[in-house]
Every structure is written in structure tokens, then in C-alpha cells.
N, C-alpha and C positions, 0 to 999 in steps of 0.2 A: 581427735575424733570424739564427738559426743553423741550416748543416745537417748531416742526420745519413745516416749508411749509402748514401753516394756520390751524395746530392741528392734520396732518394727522401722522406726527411722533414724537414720544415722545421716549426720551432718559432720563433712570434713571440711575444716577452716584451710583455706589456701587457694595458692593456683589452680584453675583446672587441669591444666597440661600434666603439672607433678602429681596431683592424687591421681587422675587418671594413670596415669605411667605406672603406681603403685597397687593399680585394682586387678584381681586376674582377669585372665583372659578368657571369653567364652563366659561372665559371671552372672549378666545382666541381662534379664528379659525382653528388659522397652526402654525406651527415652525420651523421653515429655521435658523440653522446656522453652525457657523466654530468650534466649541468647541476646547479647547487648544488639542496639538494633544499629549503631555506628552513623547518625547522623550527622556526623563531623566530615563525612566523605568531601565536603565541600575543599578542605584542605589539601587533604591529596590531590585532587582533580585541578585544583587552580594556582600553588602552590611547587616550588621548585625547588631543587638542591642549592642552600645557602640562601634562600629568599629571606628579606625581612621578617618580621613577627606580623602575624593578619593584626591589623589596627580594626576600631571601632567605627570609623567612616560613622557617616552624617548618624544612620539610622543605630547604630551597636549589632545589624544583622551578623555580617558576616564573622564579627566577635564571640557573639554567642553562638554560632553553629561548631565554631574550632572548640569549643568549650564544653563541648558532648550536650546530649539530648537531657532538657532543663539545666542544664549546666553541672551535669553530676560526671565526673570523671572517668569512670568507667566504662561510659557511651566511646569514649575514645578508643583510639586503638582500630585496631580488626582481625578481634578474634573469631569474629565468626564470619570470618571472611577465609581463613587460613585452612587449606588443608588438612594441614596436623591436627588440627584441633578435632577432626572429622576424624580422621584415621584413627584416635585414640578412641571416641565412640565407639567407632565401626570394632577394634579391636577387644572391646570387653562384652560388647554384644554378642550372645547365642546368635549361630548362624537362622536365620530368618526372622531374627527381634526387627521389630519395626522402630523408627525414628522421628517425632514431632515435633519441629522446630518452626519458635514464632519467628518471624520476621516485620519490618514495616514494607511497604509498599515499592519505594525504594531502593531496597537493599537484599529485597529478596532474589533476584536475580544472580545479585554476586556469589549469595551464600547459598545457594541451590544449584549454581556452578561446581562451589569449594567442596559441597556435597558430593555431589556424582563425581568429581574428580577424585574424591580419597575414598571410593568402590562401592557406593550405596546404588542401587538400584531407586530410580524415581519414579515417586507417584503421582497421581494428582494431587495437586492440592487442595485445603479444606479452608472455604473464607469464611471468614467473622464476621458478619456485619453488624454493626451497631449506632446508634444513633447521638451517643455522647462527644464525638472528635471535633474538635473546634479548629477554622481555619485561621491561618497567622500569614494572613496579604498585607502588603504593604500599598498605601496610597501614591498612586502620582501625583507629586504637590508642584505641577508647571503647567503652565497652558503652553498648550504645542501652538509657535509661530505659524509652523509648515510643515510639508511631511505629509502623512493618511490623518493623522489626526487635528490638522487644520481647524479652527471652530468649532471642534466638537469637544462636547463635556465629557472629560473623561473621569469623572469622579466614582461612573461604575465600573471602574476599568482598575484590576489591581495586578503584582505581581511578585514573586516570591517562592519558593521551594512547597510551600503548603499552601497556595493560594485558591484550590477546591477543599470543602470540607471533608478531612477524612474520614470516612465511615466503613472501612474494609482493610481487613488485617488479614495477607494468608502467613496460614501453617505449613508449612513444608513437611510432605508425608513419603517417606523412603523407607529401604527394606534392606539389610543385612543380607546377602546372596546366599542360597542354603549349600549345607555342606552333603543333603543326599541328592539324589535321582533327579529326587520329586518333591511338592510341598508334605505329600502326607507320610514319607518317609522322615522328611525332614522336623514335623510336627510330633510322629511319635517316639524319635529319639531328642529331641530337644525340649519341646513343648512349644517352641517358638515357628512363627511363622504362618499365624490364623489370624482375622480379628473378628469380633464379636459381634458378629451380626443381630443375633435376639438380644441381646443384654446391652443394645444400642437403636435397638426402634425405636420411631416416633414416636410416641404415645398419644391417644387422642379418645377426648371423652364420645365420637361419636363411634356407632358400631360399622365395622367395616365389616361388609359380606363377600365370603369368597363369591368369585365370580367364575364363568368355566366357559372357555371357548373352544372352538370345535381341531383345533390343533391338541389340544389336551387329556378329549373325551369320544367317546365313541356312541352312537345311540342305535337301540334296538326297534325294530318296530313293533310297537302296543308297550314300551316300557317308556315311564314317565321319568324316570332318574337316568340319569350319565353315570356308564360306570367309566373310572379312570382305567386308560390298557398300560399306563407304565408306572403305576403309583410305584414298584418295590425296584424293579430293575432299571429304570431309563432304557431311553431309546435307544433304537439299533438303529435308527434309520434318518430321515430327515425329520422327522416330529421334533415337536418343542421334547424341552426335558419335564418333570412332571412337576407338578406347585399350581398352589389356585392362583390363577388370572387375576385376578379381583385385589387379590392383597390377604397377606397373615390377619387374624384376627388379634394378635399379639399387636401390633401396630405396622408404620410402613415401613420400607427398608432404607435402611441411614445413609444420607446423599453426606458430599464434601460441602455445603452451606450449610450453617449456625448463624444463626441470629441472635439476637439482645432479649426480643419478646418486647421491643420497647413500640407504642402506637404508631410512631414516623415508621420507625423501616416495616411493620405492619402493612401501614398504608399505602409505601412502597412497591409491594406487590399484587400485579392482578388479580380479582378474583375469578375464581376457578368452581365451576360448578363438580359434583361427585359423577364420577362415572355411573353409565348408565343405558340402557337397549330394550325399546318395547317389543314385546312379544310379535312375529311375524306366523301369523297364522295359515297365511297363504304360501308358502316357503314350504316347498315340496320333496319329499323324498328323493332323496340320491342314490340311484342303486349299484348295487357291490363295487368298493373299490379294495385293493387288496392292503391297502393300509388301514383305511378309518374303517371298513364295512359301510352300510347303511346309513341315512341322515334322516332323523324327525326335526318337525318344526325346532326353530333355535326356543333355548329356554328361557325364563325374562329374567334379567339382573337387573338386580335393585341398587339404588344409589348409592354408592359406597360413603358418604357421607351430607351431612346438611350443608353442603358450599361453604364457600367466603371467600377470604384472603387466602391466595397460594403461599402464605405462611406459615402455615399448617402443614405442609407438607414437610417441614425442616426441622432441626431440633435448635431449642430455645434456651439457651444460660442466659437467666437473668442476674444481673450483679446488683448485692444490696451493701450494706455501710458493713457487715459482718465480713466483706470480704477484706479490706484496709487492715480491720483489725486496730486501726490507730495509726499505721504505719505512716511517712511520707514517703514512700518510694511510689515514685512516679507510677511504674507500669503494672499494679497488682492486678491481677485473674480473675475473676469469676469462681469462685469454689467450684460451682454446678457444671461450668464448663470443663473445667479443670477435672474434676469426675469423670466427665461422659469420656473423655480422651485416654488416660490412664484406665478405663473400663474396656475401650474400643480396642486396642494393641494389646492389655498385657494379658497374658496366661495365670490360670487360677493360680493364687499364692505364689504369683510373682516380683519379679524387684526391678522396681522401677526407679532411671536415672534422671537427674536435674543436675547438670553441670555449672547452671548458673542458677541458684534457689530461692534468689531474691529473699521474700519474705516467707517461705515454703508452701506456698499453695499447694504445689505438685506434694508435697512430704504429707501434708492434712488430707489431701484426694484421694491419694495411693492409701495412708491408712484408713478414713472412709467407705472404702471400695473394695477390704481384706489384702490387700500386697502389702510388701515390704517398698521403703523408699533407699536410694542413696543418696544423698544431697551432698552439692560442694558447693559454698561459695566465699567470695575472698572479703568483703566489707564488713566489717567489724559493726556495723549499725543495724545492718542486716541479720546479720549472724545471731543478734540480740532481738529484733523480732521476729526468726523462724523459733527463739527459745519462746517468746511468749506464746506465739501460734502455736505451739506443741501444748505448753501448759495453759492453753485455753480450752483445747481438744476435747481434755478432759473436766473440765468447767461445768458446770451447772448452765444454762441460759441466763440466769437474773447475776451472776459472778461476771459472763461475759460479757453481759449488757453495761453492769456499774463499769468494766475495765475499759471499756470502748469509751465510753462517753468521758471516762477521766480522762483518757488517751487525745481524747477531740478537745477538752477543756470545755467542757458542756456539763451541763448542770441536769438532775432529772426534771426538772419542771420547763427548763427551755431545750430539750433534747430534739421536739420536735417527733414527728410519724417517723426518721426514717428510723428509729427503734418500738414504733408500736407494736411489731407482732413478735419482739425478743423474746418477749415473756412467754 
């Protein structure tokens, strides 16, 4: 066990199974991580008791898929496919801590099975999308004699396990069952069991106006303002419950889609004009009903913002070379993303788990964001960049910059933009 950034993260070298099995029970707030994403499935599925060794055949495909994801060994396996592996989560989790696990596209199915199967309660999930996945098709190198493809040029024609580009990651979002009544029994004997609605808005430089519709206001006649009839108590009845229509001034409220912020998946999505209702002057009084009272003209709302891309409406981790850190591990995070997520689940001056910590994005997040981290992971390469990530933390920006750029074998004069704003 070592720790980092004056105790707030601790990093255990090993197993997950065994540190888990060693951490109490009920200890841990939230659990934020990348779990291996096991694209080796191809072996199990095609593969039999006592079968030869998978050879490399013509293309070396099916060689490199039994060889885990880029060929790194610990893609093998399927631990986050297993049960147990969950049940040990689920067991050092405060009842109502929440669970966010990456998955690929893939694989998520299995390991969102293994979930609910060892007692998490399932949520929706939260997609990633981004614009950097590159596809790995393989060409038809034959002319079809006969068959459908007779004469026809199939050279646009490919196929292969990743033969779409991928550009969409879900997270698997589940909940530890609470040990009271209810959630707010449950919240204020554990702390666990909310997520952070305001300290996860959208943010947006345009000004959003509340807006008020006639489910939420009542109007007098000869008075020009709405007074709200359930701002303190909510409803007793059929009425909405009370909140501006229009939206928080704080920003919008946090959907399950994240994006990159990169222009493709931008452009991606429709634009979308700001809400918005011209004044109806002609729109006549309503007389006494025993719920709303009285109706004057509706009142006008204004556009809740300047249009565009319905990108805007999602929250955006964009990933820059400071997230690498230098590392080569395939799968690093997003800091920014990485943040919003450990902010979203965990409870003020909470301790948040990574079972699998790769390079520690989740350990730099969580201490970014005021909580405590627990990190475990088993690769000894690894293990040696969550040490650098931690004594980066603390770095200076121009310290971090010269580390990165030794780390890439880059020189400061061919560095390049993507460290122009380090400084």
C-alpha cells in the first residue's frame, strides 16, 4: 500500500479480488472505473475444451484478438464478466453508493448482466461519444465468381469485429440497494445514495430564462406577475411539482450523453432552436377553476438561448496530451471527464474506488474534486505511472510540460500546439 497527495490517495498493488476481500465492508462511497474491456471474447465463443492454439491464419486477426485488446495481457481473461468480482464492489460499498463502470460496446452486455446478477440495482446508462475511434475492417481480396455478389465490386465492402467506426463508449450506471425505508433515510444515515445534480449542470455561456407555464403558476386578474401556489410545499394534487419551466439559471440538467466537444460529433447533432412562445393577447380569461383560479393572457418567454447544435445540451470532456501524461496504456480518460463522474456519485469528502487504476485518472479526479481515492491495480508499469500522475498533481504547469514532452521524446521546439496552452 502506498500513499499519494498527503493520504488522500492510496494505491494497493495486486489482485482486485484479494485487496477487495481485505477492505471493510460498508467503507466506500462510489466506484468510478475502466474495468478490462475482454476483447479476446472471440476465443471463448469459437474455441473448445482441448482445441489446438488459435494460429494466425492468412490476416494474424484472430491471433491478435486471443492476445487481448492491442495485445496487452490483461485485456484477457474475464474479470469483469464474473460475478464475484461485482459482489466484492457491491460489498464494501455504503448501501446506496453508486457504481460506474466503462465497458466497450461489445462487452457491455455481459458485464452489466455480472452486475445485476451480484445485487446492484441498474441504471441507465451514460454514452461517450467521441470522434477519435478508428475502424479495423478487413478487405475482401476475391472476386466473387457467383453468389449475390456476382460482378459487383466489392472493394467497399469490408468485414471484421470493428468494421463501423467506433465512436460510442457506455458507462454502466448502478446503485448499491439501501439499507433504510427510503432514499432520504438512507442518505442521512450513510451520506450515500444522491447524485449531484447542481455540481453537474451543463454550463453554457448563453443566459437561460426561467420560463413559467400555467401548470406551475396561477394568475390574478389586473396582476402582471405569476405568483408560484406550490413554491414551499408541492403539490397535493395533480399539478406539476414546483421549478421554473424554462430551466435553472445555473445551467441544464445532466442527461446520460457526454461528448468529446470535438467538431465531427458537434456536427453530428441537429440544431436545435432555444425555446420560446409569443405573447397571445387575444387568449381570454378562464373563470374560477378550484385548482389554478383564474387565467390572464399567457406571459411571453423568451428564448432560452441563441440556437445551434443540440450539443449543447450535453456535457463535454474534452481530452488533451496532459491526459497520457506520457503513459502508453492504451485506454486513458479524459481528466475532465473523469471529474464530472467522481463529482456526479460521490458524497462531499468521499472515497472513491478504481479497482482497475490503470494510469490513475480516477485517483487525480477524485483528489481534484476534494474526495479521497482507493486505487488497486496489478501491472507493475502501471503502478509506476499512477506514481508519476500523483507527483505531477503537485507540479508546477512548466515542470509538467518539460515531463510530458521527455516522456513523448519531443523536444521543446518540435513539441508542437498540442502543449501550447501548458504554460
Amino acid at each position: 500500500m502506498i500513499q499519494f497527495l498527503d493520504g488522500c490517495v492510496t494505491l494497493y498493488s495486486g489482485d482486485c479480488l484479494e485487496v477487495l476481500a481485505s477492505l471493510p465492508e460498508n467503507s466506500i462511497d462510489s466506484a468510478v472505473m475502466d474495468p478490462p474491456y475482454h476483447l479476446t471474447s472471440i476465443v471463448e465463443r469459437f474455441g473448445s475444451d482441448g482445441a489446438a492454439e488459435v494460429k494466425a491464419g492468412a490476416t494474424g486477426a484472430f491471433k491478435r484478438a486471443s492476445a487481448g485488446f492491442m495485445g496487452k495481457q490483461w485485456d484477457g481473461g474475464d474479470i469483469a464478466f464474473q460475478v464475484e468480482t461485482w459482489r466484492q464492489v457491491l460489498r464494501v460499498l455504503k448501501p446506496g453508493g453508486y457504481l460506474l463502470a466503462f465497458a466497450s460496446t461489445r462487452g457491455f452486455g455481459r458485464m452489466s448482466v455480472a452486475i445485476e446478477d451480484a445485487g446492484f440495482i441498474n441504471h441507465p446508462f451514460i454514452a461517450w461519444i467521441f470522434a477519435a475511434g478508428m475502424p479495423k475492417a478487413t478487405r475482401i481480396k476475391a472476386c466473387a465468381v457467383d453468389g449475390p455478389f456476382a460482378g459487383i465490386d466489392v472493394d467497399g465492402w469490408r468485414y471484421g469485429g470493428q468494421a463501423l467506426k467506433p465512436a460510442i463508449e457506455p458507462i454502466y450506471m448502478g446503485q448499491k440497494p439501501f439499507s433504510e425505508d427510503n432514499g432520504t433515510l438512507n442518505i442521512l444515515r450513510h451520506g450515500t445514495g444522491a447524485i449531484n445534480i447542481d455540481g453537474c449542470r451543463v454550463g453554457t455561456d448563453d443566459e437561460i430564462v426561467a420560463g413559467t407555464g400555467k401548470l406551475w403558476s396561477h394568475y390574478r386578474e389586473g396582476e402582471a406577475s405569476a405568483e408560484r401556489r406550490y413554491q414551499n410545499n408541492g403539490s397535493t394534487n395533480f399539478a406539476a411539482k414546483p421549478g421554473p419551466r424554462g430551466g435553472s439559471p445555473d445551467g441544464r440538467w445532466p442527461a446520460n450523453v457526454i461528448h468529446d466537444g470535438s467538431a465531427e460529433v458537434i456536427e453530428a447533432f441537429p440544431e436545435a432552436p432555444g425555446q420560446q412562445r409569443e405573447v397571445n393577447n387575444t387568449f381570454k380569461p378562464k373563470q374560477g377553476t378550484a385548482v389554478y383560479g383564474d387565467y390572464g393572457p399567457r406571459p411571453t418567454v423568451q428564448p432560452r438561448d441563441e440556437g445551434g447544435s443540440a450539443a449543447r445540451f450535453f456535457y463535454s470532456a474534452k481530452a488533451d496530451a496532459d491526459d497520457r501524461i506520457g503513459s502508453k496504456h492504451p485506454t486513458v480518460k479524459p481528466i475532465d471527464l473523469m471529474r464530472y463522474l467522481v463529482r456526479l456519485v460521490t458524497p462531499p469528502g468521499g472515497t472513491v474506488l478504481d479497482c482497475f487504476a490503470g494510469t490513475g485518472t480516477t485517483g487525480e479526479a477524485a483528489w481534484r474534486e476534494g474526495f479521497n481515492a482507493v486505487l488497486i491495480e496489478r501491472e507493475p508499469e502501471y503502478q509506476h505511472d499512477i506514481a508519476e500522475r500523483m507527483r505531477l498533481c503537485l507540479a508546477g504547469p512548466d515542470e509538467k510540460k518539460r515531463e510530458i514532452i521527455k516522456r513523448r521524446g519531443l523536444t521543446e521546439e518540435d513539441a508542437g500546439p498540442l502543449f501550447g496552452g501548458a504554460a
